[in-house]
Every structure is written in structure tokens, then in C-alpha cells.
PASEBA-1860 file (N, C-alpha, C; in nm, 3 decimals):
! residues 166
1> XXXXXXXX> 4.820/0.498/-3.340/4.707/0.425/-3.395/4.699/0.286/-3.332 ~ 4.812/0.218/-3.340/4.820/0.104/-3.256/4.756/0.093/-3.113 ~ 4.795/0.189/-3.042/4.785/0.204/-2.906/4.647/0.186/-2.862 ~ 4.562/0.309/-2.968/4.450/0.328/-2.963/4.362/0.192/-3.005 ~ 4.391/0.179/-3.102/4.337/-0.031/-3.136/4.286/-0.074/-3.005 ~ 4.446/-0.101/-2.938/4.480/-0.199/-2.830/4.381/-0.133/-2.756 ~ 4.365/-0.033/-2.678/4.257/0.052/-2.588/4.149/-0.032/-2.633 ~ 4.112/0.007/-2.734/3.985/-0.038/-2.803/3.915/-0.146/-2.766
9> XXXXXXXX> 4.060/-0.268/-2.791/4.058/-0.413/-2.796/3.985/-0.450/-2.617 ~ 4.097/-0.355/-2.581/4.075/-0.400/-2.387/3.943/-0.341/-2.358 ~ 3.873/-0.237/-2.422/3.783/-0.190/-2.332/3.654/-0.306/-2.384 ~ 3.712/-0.302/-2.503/3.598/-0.450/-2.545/3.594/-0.586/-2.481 ~ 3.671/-0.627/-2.424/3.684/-0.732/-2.378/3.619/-0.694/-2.205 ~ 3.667/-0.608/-2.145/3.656/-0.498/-2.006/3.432/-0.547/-2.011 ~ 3.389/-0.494/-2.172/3.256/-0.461/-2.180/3.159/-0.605/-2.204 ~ 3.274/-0.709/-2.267/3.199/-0.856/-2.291/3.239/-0.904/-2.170
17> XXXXXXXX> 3.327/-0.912/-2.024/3.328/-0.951/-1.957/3.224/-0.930/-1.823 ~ 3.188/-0.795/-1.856/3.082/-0.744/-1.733/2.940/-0.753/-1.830 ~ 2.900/-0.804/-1.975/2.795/-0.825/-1.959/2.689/-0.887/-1.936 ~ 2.745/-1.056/-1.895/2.664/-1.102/-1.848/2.626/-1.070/-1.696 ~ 2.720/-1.002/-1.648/2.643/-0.924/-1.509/2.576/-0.824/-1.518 ~ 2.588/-0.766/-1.567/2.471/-0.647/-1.596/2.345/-0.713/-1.630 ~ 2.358/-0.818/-1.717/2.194/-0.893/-1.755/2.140/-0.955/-1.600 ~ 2.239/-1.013/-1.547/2.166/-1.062/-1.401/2.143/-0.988/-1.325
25> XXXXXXXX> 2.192/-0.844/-1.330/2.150/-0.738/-1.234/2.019/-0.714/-1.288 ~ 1.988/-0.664/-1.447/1.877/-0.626/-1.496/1.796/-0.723/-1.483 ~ 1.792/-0.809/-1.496/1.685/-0.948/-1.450/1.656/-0.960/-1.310 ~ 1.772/-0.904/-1.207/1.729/-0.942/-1.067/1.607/-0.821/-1.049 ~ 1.646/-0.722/-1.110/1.567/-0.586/-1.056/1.428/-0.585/-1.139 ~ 1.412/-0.650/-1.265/1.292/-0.696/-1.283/1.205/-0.785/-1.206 ~ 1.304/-0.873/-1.136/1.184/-0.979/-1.097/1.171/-0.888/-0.914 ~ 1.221/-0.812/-0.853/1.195/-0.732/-0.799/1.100/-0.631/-0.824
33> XXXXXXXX> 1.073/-0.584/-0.892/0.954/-0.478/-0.943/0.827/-0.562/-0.981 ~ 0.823/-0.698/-1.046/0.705/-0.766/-1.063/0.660/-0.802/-0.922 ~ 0.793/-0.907/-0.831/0.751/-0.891/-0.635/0.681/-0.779/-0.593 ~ 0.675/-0.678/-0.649/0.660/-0.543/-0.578/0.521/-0.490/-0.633 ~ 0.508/-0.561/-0.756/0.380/-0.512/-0.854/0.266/-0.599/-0.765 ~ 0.323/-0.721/-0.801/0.227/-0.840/-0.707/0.144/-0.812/-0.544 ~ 0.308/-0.730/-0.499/0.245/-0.732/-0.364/0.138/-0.604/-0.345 ~ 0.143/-0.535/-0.452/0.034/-0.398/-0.451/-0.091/-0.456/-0.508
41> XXXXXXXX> -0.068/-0.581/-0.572/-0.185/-0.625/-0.624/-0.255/-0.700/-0.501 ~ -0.179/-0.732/-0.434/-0.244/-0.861/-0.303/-0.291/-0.705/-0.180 ~ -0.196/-0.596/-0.175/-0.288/-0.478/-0.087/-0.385/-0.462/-0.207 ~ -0.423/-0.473/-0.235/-0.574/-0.358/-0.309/-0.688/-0.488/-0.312 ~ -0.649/-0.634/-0.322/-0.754/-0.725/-0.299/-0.760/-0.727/-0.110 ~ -0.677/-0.717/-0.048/-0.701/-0.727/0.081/-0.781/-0.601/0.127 ~ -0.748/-0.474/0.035/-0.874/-0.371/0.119/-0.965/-0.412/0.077 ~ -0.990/-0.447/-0.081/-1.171/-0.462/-0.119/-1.228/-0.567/-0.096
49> XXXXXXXX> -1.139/-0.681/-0.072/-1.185/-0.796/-0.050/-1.196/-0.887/0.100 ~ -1.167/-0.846/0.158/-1.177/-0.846/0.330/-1.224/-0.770/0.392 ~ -1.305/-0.805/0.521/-1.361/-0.705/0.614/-1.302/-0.598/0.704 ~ -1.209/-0.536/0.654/-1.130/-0.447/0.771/-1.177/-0.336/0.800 ~ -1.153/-0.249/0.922/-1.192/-0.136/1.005/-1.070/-0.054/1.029 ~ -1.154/0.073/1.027/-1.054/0.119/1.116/-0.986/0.108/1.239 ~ -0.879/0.126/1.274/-0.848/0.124/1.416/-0.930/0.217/1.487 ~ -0.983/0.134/1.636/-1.055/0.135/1.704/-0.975/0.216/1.810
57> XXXXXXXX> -0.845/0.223/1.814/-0.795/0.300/1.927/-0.766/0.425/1.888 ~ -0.706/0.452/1.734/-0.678/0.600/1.674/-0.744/0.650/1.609 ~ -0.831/0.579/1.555/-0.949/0.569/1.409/-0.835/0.614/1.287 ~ -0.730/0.538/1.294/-0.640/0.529/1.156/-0.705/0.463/1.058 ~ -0.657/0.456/0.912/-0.717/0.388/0.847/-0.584/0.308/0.726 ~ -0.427/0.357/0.781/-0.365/0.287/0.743/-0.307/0.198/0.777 ~ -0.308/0.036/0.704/-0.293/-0.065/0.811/-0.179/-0.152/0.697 ~ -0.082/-0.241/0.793/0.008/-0.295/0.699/-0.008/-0.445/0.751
65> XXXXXXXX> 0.015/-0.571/0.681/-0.028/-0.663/0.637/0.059/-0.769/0.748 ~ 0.022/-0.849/0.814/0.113/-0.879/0.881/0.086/-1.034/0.897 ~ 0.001/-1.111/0.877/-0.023/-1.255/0.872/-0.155/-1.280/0.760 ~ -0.094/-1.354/0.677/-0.224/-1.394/0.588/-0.258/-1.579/0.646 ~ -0.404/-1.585/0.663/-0.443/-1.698/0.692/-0.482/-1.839/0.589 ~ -0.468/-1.953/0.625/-0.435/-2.071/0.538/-0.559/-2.008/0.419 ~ -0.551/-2.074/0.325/-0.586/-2.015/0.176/-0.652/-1.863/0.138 ~ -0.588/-1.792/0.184/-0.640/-1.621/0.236/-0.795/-1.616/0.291
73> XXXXXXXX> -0.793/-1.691/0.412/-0.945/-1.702/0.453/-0.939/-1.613/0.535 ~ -0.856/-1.567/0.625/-0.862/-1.411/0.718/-0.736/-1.382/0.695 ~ -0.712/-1.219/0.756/-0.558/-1.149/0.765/-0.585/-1.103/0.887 ~ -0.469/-1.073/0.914/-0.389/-1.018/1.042/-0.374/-0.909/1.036 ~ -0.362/-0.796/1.038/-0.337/-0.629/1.028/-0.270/-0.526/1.090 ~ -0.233/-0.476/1.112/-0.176/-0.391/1.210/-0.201/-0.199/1.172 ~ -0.243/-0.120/1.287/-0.204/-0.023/1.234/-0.094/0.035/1.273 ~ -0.092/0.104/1.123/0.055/0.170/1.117/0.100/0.278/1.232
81> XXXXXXXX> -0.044/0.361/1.266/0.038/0.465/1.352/0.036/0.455/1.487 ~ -0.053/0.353/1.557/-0.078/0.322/1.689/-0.016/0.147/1.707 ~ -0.042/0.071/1.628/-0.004/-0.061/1.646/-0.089/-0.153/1.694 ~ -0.205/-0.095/1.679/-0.324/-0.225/1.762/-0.298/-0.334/1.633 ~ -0.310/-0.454/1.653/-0.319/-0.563/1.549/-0.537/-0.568/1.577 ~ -0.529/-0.629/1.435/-0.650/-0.628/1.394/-0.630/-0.770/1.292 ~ -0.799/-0.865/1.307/-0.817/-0.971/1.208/-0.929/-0.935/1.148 ~ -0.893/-0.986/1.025/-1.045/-0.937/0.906/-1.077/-1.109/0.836
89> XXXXXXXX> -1.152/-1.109/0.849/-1.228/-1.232/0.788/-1.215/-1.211/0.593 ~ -1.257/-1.290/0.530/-1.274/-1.297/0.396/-1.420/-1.279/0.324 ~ -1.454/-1.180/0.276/-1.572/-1.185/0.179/-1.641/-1.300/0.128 ~ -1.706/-1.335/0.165/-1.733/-1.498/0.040/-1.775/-1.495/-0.066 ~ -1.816/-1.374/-0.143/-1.797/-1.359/-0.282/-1.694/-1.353/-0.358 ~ -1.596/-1.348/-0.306/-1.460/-1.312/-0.389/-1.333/-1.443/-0.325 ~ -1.372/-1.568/-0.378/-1.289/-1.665/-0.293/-1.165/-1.712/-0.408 ~ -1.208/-1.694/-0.532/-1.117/-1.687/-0.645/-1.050/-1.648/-0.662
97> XXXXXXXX> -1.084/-1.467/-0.656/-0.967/-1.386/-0.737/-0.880/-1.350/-0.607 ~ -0.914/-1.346/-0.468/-0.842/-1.382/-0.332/-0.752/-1.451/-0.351 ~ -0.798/-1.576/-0.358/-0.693/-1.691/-0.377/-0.605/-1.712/-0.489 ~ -0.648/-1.656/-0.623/-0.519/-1.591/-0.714/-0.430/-1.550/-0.697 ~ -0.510/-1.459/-0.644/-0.359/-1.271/-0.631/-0.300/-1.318/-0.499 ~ -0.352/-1.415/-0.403/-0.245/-1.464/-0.274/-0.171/-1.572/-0.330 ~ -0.170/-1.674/-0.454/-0.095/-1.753/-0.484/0.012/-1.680/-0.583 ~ -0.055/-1.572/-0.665/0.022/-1.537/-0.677/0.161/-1.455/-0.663
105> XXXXXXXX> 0.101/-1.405/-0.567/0.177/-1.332/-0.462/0.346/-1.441/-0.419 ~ 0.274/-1.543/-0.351/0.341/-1.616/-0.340/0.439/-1.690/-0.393 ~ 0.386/-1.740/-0.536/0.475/-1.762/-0.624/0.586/-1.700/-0.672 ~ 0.566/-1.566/-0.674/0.677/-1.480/-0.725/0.782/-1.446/-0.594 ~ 0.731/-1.418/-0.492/0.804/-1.439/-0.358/0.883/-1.554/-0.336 ~ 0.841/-1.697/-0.330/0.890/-1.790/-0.355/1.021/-1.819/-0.453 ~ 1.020/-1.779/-0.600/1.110/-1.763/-0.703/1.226/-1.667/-0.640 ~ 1.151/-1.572/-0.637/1.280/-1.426/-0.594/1.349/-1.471/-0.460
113> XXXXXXXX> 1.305/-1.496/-0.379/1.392/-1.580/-0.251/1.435/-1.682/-0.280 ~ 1.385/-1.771/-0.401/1.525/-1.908/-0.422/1.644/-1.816/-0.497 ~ 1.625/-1.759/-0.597/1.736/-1.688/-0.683/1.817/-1.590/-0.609 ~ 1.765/-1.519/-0.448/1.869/-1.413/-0.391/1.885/-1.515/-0.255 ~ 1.914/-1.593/-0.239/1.975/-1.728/-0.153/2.007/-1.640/-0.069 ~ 1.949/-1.590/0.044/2.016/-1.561/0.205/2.000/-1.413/0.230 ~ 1.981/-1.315/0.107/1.912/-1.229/0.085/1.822/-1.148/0.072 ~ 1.691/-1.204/0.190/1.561/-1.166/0.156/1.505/-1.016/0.158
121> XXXXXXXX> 1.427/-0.955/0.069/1.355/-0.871/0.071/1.188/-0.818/0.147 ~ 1.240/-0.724/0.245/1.108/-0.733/0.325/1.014/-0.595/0.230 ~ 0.927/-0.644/0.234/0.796/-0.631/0.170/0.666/-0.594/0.257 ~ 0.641/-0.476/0.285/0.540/-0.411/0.383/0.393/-0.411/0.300 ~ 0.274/-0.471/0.292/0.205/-0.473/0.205/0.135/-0.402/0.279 ~ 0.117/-0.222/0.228/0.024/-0.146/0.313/-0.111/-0.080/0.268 ~ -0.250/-0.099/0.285/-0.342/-0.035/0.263/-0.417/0.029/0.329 ~ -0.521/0.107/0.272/-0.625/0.146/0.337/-0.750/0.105/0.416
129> XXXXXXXX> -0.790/0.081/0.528/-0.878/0.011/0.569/-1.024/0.093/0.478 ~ -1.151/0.011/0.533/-1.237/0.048/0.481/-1.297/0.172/0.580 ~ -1.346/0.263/0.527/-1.411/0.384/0.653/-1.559/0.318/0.708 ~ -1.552/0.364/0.838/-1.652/0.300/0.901/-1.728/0.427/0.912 ~ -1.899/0.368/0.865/-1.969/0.453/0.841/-2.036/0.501/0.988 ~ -2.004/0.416/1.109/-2.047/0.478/1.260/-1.955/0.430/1.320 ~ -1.925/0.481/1.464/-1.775/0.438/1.492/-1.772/0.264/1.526 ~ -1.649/0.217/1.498/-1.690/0.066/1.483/-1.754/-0.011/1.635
137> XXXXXXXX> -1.810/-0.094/1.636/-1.876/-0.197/1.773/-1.938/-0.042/1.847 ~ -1.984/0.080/1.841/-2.024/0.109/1.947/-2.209/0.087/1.918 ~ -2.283/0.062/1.980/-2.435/0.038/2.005/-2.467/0.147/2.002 ~ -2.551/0.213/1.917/-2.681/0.315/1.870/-2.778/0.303/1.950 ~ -2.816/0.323/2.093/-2.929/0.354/2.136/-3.039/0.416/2.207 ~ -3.136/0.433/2.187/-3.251/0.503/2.192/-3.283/0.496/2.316 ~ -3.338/0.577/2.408/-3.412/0.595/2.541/-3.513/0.519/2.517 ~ -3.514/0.440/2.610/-3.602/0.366/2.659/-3.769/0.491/2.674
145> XXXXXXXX> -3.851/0.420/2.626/-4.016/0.483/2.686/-4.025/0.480/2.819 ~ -4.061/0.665/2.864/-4.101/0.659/2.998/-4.179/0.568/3.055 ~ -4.274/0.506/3.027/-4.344/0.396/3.104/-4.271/0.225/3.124 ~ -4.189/0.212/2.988/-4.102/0.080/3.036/-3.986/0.145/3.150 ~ -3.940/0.260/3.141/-3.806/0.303/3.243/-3.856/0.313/3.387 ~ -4.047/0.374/3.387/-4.088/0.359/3.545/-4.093/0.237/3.583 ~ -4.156/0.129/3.499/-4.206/0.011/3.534/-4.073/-0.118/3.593 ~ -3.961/-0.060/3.510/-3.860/-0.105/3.519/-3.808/-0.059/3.664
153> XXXXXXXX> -3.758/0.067/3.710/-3.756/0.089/3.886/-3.864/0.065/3.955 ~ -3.987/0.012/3.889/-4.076/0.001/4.015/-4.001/-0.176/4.047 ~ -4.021/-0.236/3.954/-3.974/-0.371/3.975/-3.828/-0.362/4.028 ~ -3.733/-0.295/4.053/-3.571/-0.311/4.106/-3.625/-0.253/4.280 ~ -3.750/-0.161/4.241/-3.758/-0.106/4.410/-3.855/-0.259/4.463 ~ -3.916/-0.277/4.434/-3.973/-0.401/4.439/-3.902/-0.523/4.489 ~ -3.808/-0.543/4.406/-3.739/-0.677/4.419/-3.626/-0.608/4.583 ~ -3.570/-0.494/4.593/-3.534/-0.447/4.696/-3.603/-0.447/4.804
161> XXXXXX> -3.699/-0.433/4.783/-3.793/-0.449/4.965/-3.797/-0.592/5.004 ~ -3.809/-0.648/4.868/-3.830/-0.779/4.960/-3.758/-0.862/4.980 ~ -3.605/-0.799/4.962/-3.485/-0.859/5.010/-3.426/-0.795/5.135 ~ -3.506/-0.669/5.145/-3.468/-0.628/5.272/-3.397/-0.529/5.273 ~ -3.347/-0.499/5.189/-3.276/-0.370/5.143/-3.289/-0.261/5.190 ~ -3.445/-0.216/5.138/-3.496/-0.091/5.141/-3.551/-0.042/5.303
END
């Protein structure tokens, strides 16, 4: 009976000695999951709230976050499966809740890197670009009217004769 006490006694002491580490583990891994909540909150304002495209070299449309500009006025982009970098400008309707969800972003990034001192956590903030409804920068256009397309070689045969060309 004694023995068992004493067990008792030690495993209690064994359980008040490791629990204030267990609370700083459970606190570190919270403020890790809010970093992590935040940064899904800053991808979902950067797809709806910035001008991005698809990649122009793969027509991907998943792109990961790679420079945000002084008060989230443009981003930097990259796609994921080819690597072209891409910049998207800022909406100007949405200069508020932008600049929220990037301070806040920040803030919590800020905290969690003073408290894991030398430790940092990399953080891929990845979304969806927006689908481009024609392929992006290419020009839509129409044949020229047979009478501007003759009038147009009569004037190039024109300007050729009387340079001597022809």
C-alpha cells in the first residue's frame, strides 16, 4: 500500500512538473492554427480582391503568394506548376478590408515569430487565380473590309514605285 502511495506521489509530481509545458505546447499550436487561419484569410482576399490571371504560359490557375506590395496595393504571384511570376494590381473598391486581412495577417505573423525566436514557419499562401474569360492579352480581330485591305496594297504598291522598288 505504501509503495503504491509513493508511485502515486511521484507520478503526481512527474504530471505537475510537465504541465506547464504541455500548456506552452497547446498555446504554441494554437497560435499556429490562428497564423494559418489568417493566412487562408489573406489567400481568399487576394483571389477576390486583386486582379490576377491565369498563367499565360500553362493557363494554370494555381498561384502561390510571393511578395505583397507596400499597404497591399499590388502582389507578386507565382505559378505553382510552371513558375512564371506574375503582378496583380489592387481593386479600388476593396482598400479596407485588403488592408485589414494584410495587417492582420501580419500581426499574427509578427507575434508567432517573436514567441518561436529563430524558428520560423514558412507559410505558402496559395490560391486560385481568376479564369480568364478569353485567353489573357491576346487581340480579337476581325478582317479588315475588302475595300480598306485593296486600298491599303494599292497605297504600299504605290509608295513602292516611287521609291524605286518595284
Amino acid at each position: 500500500m505504501e509503495l503504491q502511495l509513493l508511485l502515486l506521489a511521484a507520478m503526481a509530481v512527474v504530471v505537475l512538473a510537465a504541465f506547464p509545458f504541455a500548456v506552452g505546447q497547446l498555446r504554441s499550436e494554437i497560435d499556429r492554427q490562428r497564423l494559418c487561419a489568417a493566412a487562408r484569410a489573406f489567400g481568399v482576399v487576394v483571389a477576390s480582391r486583386f486582379l490576377t490571371e491565369p498563367c499565360t504560359r500553362c493557363r494554370g490557375r494555381e498561384m502561390r503568394l510571393v511578395l505583397v506590395g507596400p499597404d497591399a496595393r499590388w502582389v507578386r504571384y507565382r505559378c505553382r506548376s510552371c513558375g512564371q511570376s506574375r503582378r496583380a494590381d489592387a481593386a479600388l473598391r476593396s482598400a479596407d478590408e485588403r488592408d485589414a486581412s494584410y495587417r492582420r495577417y501580419q500581426a499574427m505573423r509578427a507575434h508567432y515569430d517573436a514567441h518561436r525566436r529563430g524558428r520560423a514557419l514558412r507559410i505558402d499562401i496559395v490560391f486560385q487565380a481568376r479564369a480568364a474569360v478569353a485567353p489573357a492579352r491576346a487581340a480579337v480581330r476581325a478582317h479588315a473590309p475588302a475595300r480598306i485591305r485593296r486600298r491599303g496594297l494599292r497605297t504600299t504598291r504605290a509608295r513602292a514605285r516611287a521609291r524605286g522598288w518595284l
